[in-house]
Short mmCIF file of the C-alpha atoms (twelve columns), coordinates in Angstrom:
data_MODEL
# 
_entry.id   MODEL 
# 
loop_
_atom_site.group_PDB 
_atom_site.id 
_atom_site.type_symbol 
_atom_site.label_atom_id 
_atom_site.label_alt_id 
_atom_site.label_comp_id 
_atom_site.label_asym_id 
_atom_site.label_seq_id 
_atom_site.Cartn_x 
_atom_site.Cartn_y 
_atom_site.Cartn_z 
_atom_site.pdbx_PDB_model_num 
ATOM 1   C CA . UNK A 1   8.602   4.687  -2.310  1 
ATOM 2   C CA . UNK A 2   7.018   3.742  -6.006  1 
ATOM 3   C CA . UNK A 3   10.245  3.910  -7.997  1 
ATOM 4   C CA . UNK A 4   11.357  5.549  -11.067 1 
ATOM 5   C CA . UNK A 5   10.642  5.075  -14.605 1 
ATOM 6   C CA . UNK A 6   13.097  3.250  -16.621 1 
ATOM 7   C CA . UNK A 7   13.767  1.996  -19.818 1 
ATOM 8   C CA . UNK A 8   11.882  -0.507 -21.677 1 
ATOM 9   C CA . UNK A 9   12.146  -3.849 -19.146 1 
ATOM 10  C CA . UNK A 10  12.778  -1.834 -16.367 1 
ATOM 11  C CA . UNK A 11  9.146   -0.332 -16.711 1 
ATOM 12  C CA . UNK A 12  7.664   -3.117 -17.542 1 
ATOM 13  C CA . UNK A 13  9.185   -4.635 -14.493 1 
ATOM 14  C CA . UNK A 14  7.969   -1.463 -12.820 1 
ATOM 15  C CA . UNK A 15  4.165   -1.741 -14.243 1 
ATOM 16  C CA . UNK A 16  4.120   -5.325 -12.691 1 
ATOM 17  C CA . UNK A 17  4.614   -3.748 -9.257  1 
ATOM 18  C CA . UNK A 18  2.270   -1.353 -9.705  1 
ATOM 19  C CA . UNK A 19  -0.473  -3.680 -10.017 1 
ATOM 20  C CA . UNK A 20  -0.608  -4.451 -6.139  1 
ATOM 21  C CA . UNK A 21  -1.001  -1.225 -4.758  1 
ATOM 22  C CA . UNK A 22  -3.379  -0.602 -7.523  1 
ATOM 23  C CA . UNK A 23  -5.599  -3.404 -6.485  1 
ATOM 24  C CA . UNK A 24  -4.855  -2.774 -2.570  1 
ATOM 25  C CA . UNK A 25  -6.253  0.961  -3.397  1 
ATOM 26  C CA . UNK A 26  -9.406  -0.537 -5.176  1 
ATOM 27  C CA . UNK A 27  -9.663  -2.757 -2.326  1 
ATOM 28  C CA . UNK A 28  -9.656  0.543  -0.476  1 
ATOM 29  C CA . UNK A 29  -12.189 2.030  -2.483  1 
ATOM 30  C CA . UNK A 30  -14.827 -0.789 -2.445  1 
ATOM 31  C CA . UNK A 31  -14.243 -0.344 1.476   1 
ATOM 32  C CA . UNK A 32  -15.564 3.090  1.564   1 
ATOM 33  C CA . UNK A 33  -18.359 2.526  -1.340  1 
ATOM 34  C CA . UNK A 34  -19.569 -0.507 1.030   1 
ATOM 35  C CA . UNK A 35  -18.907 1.756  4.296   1 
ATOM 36  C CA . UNK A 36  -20.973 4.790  3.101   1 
ATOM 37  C CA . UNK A 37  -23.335 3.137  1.215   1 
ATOM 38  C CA . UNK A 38  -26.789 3.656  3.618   1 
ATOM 39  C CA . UNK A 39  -25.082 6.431  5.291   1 
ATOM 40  C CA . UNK A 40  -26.874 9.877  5.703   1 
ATOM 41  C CA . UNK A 41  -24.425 12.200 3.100   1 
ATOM 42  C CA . UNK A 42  -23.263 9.214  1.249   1 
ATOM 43  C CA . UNK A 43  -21.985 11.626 -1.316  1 
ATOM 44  C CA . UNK A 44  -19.897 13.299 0.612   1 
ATOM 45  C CA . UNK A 45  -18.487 10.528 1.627   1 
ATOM 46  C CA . UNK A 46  -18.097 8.960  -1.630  1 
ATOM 47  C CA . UNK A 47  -16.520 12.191 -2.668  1 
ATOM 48  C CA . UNK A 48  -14.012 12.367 0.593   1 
ATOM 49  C CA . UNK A 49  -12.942 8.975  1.184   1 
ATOM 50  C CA . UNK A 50  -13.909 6.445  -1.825  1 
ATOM 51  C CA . UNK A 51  -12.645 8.571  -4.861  1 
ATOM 52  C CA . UNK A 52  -8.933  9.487  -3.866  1 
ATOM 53  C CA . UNK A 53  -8.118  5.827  -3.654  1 
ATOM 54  C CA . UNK A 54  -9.952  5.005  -6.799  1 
ATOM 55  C CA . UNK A 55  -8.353  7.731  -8.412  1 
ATOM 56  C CA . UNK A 56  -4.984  6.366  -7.364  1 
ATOM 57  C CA . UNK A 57  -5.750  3.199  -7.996  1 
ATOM 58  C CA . UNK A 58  -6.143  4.121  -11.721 1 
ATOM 59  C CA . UNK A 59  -3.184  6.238  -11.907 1 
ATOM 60  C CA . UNK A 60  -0.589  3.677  -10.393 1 
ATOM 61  C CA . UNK A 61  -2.224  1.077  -12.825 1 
ATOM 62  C CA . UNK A 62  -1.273  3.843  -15.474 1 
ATOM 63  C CA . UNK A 63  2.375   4.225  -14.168 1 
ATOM 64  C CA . UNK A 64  2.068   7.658  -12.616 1 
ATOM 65  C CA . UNK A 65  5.516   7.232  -10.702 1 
ATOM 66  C CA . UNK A 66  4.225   9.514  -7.916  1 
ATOM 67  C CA . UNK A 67  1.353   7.533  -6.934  1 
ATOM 68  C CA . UNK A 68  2.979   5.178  -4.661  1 
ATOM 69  C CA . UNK A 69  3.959   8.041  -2.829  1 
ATOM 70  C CA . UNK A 70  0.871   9.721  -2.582  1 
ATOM 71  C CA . UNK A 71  -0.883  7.009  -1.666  1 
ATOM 72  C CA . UNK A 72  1.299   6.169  1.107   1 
ATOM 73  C CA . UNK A 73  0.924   9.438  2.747   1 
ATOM 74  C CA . UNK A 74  -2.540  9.228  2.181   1 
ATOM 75  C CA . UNK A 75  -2.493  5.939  3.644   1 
ATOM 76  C CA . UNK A 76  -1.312  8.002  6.927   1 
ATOM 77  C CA . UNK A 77  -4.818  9.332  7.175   1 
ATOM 78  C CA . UNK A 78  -6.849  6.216  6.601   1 
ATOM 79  C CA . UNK A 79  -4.724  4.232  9.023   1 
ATOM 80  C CA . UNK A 80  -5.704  7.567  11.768  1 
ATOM 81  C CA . UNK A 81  -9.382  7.496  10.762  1 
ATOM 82  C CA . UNK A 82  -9.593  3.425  11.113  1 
ATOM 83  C CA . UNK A 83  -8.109  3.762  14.465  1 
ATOM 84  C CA . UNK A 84  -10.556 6.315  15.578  1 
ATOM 85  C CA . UNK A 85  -13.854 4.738  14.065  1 
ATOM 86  C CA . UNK A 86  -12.735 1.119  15.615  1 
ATOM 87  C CA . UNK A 87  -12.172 3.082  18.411  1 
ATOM 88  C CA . UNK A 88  -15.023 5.085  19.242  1 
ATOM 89  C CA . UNK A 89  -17.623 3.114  16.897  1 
ATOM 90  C CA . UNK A 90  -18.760 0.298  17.674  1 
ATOM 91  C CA . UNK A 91  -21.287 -0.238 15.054  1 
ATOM 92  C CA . UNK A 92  -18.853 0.244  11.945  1 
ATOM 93  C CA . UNK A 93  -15.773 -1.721 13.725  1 
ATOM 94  C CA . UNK A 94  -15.611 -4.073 11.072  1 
ATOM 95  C CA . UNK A 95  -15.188 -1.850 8.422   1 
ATOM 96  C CA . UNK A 96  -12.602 0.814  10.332  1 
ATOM 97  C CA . UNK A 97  -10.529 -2.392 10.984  1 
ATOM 98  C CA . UNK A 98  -10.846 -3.561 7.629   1 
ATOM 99  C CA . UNK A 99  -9.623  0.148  6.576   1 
ATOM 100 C CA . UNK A 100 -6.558  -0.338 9.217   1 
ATOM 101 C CA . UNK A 101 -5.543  -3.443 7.061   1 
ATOM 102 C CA . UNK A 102 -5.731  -1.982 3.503   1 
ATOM 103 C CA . UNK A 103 -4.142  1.060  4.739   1 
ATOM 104 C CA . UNK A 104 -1.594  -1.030 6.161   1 
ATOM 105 C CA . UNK A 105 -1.648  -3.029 2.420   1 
ATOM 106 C CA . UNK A 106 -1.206  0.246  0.782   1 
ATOM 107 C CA . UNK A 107 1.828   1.399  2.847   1 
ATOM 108 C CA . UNK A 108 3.486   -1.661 1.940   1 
ATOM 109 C CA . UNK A 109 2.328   -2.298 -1.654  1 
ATOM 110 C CA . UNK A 110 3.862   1.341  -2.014  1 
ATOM 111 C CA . UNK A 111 7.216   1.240  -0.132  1 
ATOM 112 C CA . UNK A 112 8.282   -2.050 -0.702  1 
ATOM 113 C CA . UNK A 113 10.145  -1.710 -3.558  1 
ATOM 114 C CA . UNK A 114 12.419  1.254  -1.698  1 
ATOM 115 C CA . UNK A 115 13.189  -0.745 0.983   1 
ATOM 116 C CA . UNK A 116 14.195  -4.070 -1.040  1 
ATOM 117 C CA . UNK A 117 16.916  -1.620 -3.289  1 
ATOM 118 C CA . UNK A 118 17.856  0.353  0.270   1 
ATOM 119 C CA . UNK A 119 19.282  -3.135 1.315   1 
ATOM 120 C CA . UNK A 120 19.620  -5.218 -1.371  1 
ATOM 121 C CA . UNK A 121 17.173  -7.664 -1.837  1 
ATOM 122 C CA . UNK A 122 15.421  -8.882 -4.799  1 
# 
């Protein structure tokens, strides 16, 4: 979904593309900092949740070309676990919908630029 690495413009072009699934990951991140903050084992869930999209987040800013799809299939897990905690908590709906969104902004920051080359848009 993230693309290859080019040659000089074309990673350039590629490191400007980055950028928004970098900042919907540390979008992400703040979520869960925000989410778990007061929460009982708030490292643990600093630990489970907050640091794999911050550690993304920094590695797509960096150009790792695999990040977009990690993220994405990550993104698979947050979407599930929004779902269930707007779903079964009522207290924390805000946030689990708020985590449906950005995993919804990740999938798309990731796999956008596959599906504008699969049919040909710029």
């Amino acid at each position: 979904c993230a693309g290859t690495p080019g040659g000089d413009a074309r990673s350039e072009t590629l490191g400007m593309k980055r950028k928004p699934l970098a900042v919907a990951l540390l979008a992400l991140a703040a979520l869960f900092v925000l989410w778990f903050a007061r929460d009982e084992h708030v490292l643990t869930g600093l630990l489970v949740f907050a640091s794999p999209p911050l550690l993304l987040a920094i590695a797509a800013w960096r150009g790792w070309p695999r990040a977009g799809f990690v993220a994405g299939v990550l993104a698979l897990f947050w979407f599930s676990h929004g779902v269930m905690q707007a779903w079964s908590e009522p207290v924390g709906r805000g946030f689990a919908l708020g985590e449906i969104v950005l995993a919804l902004a990740v999938v798309y920051t990731a796999c956008i630029d596959g599906i504008r080359a699969r049919f040909g848009r710029t």
